[in-house]
C-alpha positions in Angstrom: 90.0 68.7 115.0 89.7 72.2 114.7 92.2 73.6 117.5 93.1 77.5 118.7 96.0 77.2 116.6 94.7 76.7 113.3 91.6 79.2 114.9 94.4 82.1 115.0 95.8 81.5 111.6 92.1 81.9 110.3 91.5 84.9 112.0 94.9 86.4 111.0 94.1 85.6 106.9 90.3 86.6 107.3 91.5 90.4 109.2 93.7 90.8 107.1 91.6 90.1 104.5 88.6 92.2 105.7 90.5 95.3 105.7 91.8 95.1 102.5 88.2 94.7 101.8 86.5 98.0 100.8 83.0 96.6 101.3 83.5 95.8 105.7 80.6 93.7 106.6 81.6 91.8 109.8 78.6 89.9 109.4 79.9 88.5 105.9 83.5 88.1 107.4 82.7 86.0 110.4 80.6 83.7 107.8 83.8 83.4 105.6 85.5 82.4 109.1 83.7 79.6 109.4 83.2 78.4 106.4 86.9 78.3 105.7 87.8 76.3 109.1 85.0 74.0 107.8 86.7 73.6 104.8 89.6 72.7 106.8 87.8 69.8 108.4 87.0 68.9 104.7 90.7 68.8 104.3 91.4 66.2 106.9 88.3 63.8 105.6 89.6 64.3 101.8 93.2 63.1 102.9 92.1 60.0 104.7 90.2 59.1 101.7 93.0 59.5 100.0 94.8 56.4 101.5 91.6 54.3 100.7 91.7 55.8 97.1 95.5 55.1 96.7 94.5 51.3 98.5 91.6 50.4 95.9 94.5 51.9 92.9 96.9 49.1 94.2 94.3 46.3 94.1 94.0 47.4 90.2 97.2 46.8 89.7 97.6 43.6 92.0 94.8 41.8 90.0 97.0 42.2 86.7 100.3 41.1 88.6 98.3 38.0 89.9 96.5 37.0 86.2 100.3 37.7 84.5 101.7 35.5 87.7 99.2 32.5 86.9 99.7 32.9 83.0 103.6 32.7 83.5 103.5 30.1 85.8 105.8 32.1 88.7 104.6 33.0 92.1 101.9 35.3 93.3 103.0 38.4 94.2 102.2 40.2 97.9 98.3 41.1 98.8 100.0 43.2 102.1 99.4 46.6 100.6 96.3 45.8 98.7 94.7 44.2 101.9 96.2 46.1 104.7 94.0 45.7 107.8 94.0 49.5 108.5 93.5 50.6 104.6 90.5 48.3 104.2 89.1 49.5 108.1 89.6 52.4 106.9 87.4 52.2 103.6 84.8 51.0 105.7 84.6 53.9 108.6 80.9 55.1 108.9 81.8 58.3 110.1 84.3 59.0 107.0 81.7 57.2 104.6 78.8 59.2 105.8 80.9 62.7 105.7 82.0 62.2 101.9 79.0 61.3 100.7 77.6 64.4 102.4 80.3 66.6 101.3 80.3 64.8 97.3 84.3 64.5 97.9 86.2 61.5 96.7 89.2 60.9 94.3 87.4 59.0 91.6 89.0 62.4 89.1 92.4 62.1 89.7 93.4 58.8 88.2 96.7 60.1 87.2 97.8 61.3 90.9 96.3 57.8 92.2 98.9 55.8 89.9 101.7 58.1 90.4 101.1 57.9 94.3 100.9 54.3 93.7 104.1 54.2 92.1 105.7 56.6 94.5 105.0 54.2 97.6 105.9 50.5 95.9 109.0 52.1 94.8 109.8 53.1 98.3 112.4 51.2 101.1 109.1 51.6 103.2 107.4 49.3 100.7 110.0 47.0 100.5 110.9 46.5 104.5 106.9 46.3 104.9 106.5 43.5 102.1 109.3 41.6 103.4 108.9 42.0 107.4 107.7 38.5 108.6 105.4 40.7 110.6 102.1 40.5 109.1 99.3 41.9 111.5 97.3 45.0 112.0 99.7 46.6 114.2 101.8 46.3 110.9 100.1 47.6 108.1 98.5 50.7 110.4 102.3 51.4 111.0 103.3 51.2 107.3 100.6 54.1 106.4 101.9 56.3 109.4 105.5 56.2 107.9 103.8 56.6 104.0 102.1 59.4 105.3 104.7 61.5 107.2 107.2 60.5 104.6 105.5 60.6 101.1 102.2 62.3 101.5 103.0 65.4 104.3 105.3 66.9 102.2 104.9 66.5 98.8 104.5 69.0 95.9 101.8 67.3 93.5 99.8 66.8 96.3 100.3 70.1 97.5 99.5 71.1 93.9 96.0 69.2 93.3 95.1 70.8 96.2 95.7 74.1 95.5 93.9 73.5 92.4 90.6 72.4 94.0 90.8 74.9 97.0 92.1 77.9 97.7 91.6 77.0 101.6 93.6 74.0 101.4 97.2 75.5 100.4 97.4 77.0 103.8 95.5 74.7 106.1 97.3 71.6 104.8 100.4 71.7 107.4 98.4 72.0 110.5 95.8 69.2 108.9 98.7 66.2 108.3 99.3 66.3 112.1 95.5 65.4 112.5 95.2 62.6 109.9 98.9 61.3 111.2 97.1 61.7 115.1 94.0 59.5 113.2 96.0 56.3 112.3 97.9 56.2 115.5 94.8 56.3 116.7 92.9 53.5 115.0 91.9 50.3 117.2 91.0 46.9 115.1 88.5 46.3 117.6 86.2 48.8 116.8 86.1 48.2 113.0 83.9 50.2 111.1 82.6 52.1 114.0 86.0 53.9 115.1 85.6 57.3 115.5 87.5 60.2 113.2 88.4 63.6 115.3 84.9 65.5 115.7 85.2 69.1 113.4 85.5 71.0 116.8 86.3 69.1 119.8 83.4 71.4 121.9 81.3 74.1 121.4 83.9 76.3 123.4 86.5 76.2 119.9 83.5 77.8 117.7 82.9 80.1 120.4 86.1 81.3 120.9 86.9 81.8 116.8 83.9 83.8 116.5 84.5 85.9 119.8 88.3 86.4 118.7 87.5 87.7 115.3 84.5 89.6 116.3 86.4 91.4 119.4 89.6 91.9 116.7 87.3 94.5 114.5 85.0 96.1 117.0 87.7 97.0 119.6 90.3 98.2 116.8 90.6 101.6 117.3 91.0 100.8 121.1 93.9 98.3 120.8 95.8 100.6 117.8 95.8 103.1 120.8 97.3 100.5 123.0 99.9 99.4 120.3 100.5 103.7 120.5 101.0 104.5 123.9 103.2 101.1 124.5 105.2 101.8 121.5 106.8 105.3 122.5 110.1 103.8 122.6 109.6 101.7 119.4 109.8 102.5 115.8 106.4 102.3 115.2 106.0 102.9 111.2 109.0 100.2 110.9 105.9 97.8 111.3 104.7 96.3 108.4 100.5 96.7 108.2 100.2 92.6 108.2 102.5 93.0 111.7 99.9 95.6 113.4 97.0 93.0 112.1 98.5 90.3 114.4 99.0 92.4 117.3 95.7 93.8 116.8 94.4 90.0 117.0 96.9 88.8 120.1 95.5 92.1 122.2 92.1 90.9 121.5 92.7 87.1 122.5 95.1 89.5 125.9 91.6 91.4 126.7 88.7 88.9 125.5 89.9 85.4 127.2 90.7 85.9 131.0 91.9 81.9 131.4 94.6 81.7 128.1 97.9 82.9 129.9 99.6 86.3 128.7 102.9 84.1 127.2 100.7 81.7 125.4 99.0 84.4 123.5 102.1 86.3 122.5 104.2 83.3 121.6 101.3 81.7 119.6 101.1 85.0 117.3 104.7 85.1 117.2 105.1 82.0 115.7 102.2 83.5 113.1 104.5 86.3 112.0 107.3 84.4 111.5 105.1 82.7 108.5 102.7 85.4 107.0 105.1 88.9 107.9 108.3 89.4 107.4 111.5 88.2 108.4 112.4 90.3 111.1 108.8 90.3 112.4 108.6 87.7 115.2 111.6 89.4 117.4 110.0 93.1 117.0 106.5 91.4 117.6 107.5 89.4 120.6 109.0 92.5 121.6 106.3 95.2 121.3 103.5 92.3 122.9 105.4 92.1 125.8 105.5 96.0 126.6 102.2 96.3 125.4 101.0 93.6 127.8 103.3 94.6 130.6 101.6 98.5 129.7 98.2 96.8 130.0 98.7 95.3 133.1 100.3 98.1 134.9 97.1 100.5 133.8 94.8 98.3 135.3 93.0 97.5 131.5 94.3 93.7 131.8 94.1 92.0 134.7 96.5 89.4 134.3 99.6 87.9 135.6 103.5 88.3 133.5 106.5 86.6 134.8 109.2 88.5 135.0 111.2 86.8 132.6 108.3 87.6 129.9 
C-alpha cells in the first residue's frame, strides 16, 4: 500500500523536520520515517473498519425500526444497508481482523461520529437509489460503499477532524490513503469471503528500501547537492527560494543521483507536484525550472548518467 509517492511526501516532512531539529541524529530520523509510513498503513486498516463500524451502527438502529414496524402493525423497513454482502465480508476479513486486534484500533469511542455518519449516508440520494434499486446482489451493495466512500467519507471535515485528533500522522496521509481503501472495495471478490486479501503495507521489500536509501542519501550527500543547486543556479535568483523549496530539491537530486532506473522527468515532476502542496505558491514553476537545469547541468558534467529529452 505504501507507494513512492506517499514515500516522497514522508521524506519531504521528516527533512524538513530534521533540520529544524537542533538535536540531528539520522539514526532517530530514519526510525521516525518508518514509523510514520507505518502509521499510514494504520490509516488505511482504521478506515475500512470504519465502514464495518458505521454497518454494525445501522443494524442498531434497524432493530428499533423493525420492533416499532411490528408494534404499529406497518411494513418492515429495508435490511440492504444493515446486511450488505460487502459490509458483512468485510467485518469478517482475517487479514483486517488480525491487524486491529494487533494494532488495539477500532471505533468502539466514537459513538457520536458513528450515528452522525449513519445519519449522513440514509439521508443521502445514494441511500435512497440503493434501497430502492430492484438490484439486490453483491455487485450492488460493494458499489453502494464505493460511491459512500468517494462521496461522503474522502472528503469530509469531522472525519478529517477525529483524525487529527487521534494522530498527528493522519492529517496529511489521509488523501493519498482514500485512493487505497476506494482501490480495496473495487477490489473485493465474494468468492473469497473472509480470506480476501487487503493491500500488503509495502507491496516489496524494494519500497522500504528505497524510503530509507532516499532519506538516508538526502542528509549525507547535502552539502554535495546544495553545491549542485549553486553552480546550476547562476542564472537564477537563488535566495528568492524559500528553505522548504531547497529541501525538495535537495531530496529530488538525491532520488536524480541514488536510483539509476527512475527516469530524470519522473523525479522532477513528482517533487513538483510536492511543492505545489507544502511551499509556496509560485514554487512548482521555479522548482520545475531550477530541476531541469540542475539535471541537464548534471548530465552534461558527467555526475549523472542519465538520459533528458529535449523537451524536458
Amino acid at each position: 500500500m505504501i507507494n513512492r509517492e506517499l514515500i516522497r511526501i514522508k521524506v519531504v516532512q521528516l527533512t524538513y523536520a530534521y533540520y529544524q531539529n537542533g538535536n540531528k541524529n539520522i539514526e532517530a530520523a530514519e526510525k521516525e520515517l518508518l514509523f510514520s509510513l507505518s502509521k499510514a498503513y494504520d490509516l488505511y486498516n482504521y478506515l475500512l473498519a470504519l465502514i464495518v463500524a458505521i454497518t454494525k451502527e445501522s443494524r442498531r438502529y434497524l432493530e428499533i425500526a423493525q420492533a416499532k414496524a411490528k408494534r404499529e402493525g406497518t411494513p418492515m423497513p429495508s435490511q440492504k444497508f444493515a446486511y450488505n454482502r460487502f459490509a458483512l465480508q468485510l467485518e469478517e476479513n482475517k487479514m483486517l481482523n488480525d491487524f486491529l486486534e494487533t494494532k488495539k484500533l477500532n471505533w468502539n469511542d466514537e459513538p457520536e461520529f458513528l450515528k452522525k455518519m449513519y445519519h449522513l449516508i440514509t439521508g443521502s440520494s445514494i441511500y435512497k437509489e440503493y434501497i430502492d434499486a430492484p438490484e439486490d446482489n453483491y455487485d450492488a451493495d460493494r458499489e453502494f460503499w464505493r460511491k459512500v466512500y468517494r462521496t461522503l467519507i474522502q472528503d469530509n471535515s469531522d472525519l478529517d477532524a477525529l483524525l487529527e485528533e487521534q494522530s498527528l500522522y493522519w492529517n496529511d496521509d489521509k488523501e493519498v490513503v482514500d485512493t487505497f481503501v476506494i482501490k480495496t472495495i473495487k477490489r473485493f471478490d465474494e468468492k473469497k469471503q473472509s480470506r480476501q486479501e487487503l493491500l500488503p503495507e509495502y507491496s516489496n521489500d524494494d519500497d522500504k528500501d528505497y524510503a530509507q536509501k532516499l532519506f538516508r542519501a538526502t542528509i549525507m550527500n547535502a552539502d554535495e547537492y546544495q553545491r549542485y543547486m549553486t553552480e546550476a543556479s547562476r542564472n537564477w535568483d537563488f535566495s528568492r527560494l524559500a528553505y522548504m523549496d531547497i529541501v525538495i530539491m535537495q531530496i529530488a537530486i538525491a532520488e536524480m543521483m541514488t536510483f539509476p532506473s527512475i527516469p530524470v522527468s519522473v523525479s522532477i515532476n513528482e517533487f513538483v507536484e510536492i511543492s505545489k502542496i507544502y511551499s509556496t505558491p509560485r514554487s512548482g514553476g521555479y522548482i520545475n525550472g531550477m530541476l531541469d537545469a540542475i539535471a541537464h547541468h548534471l548530465i552534461e558534467t558527467g555526475r549523472l548518467i542519465k538520459h533528458m529529452d529535449e523537451k524536458e
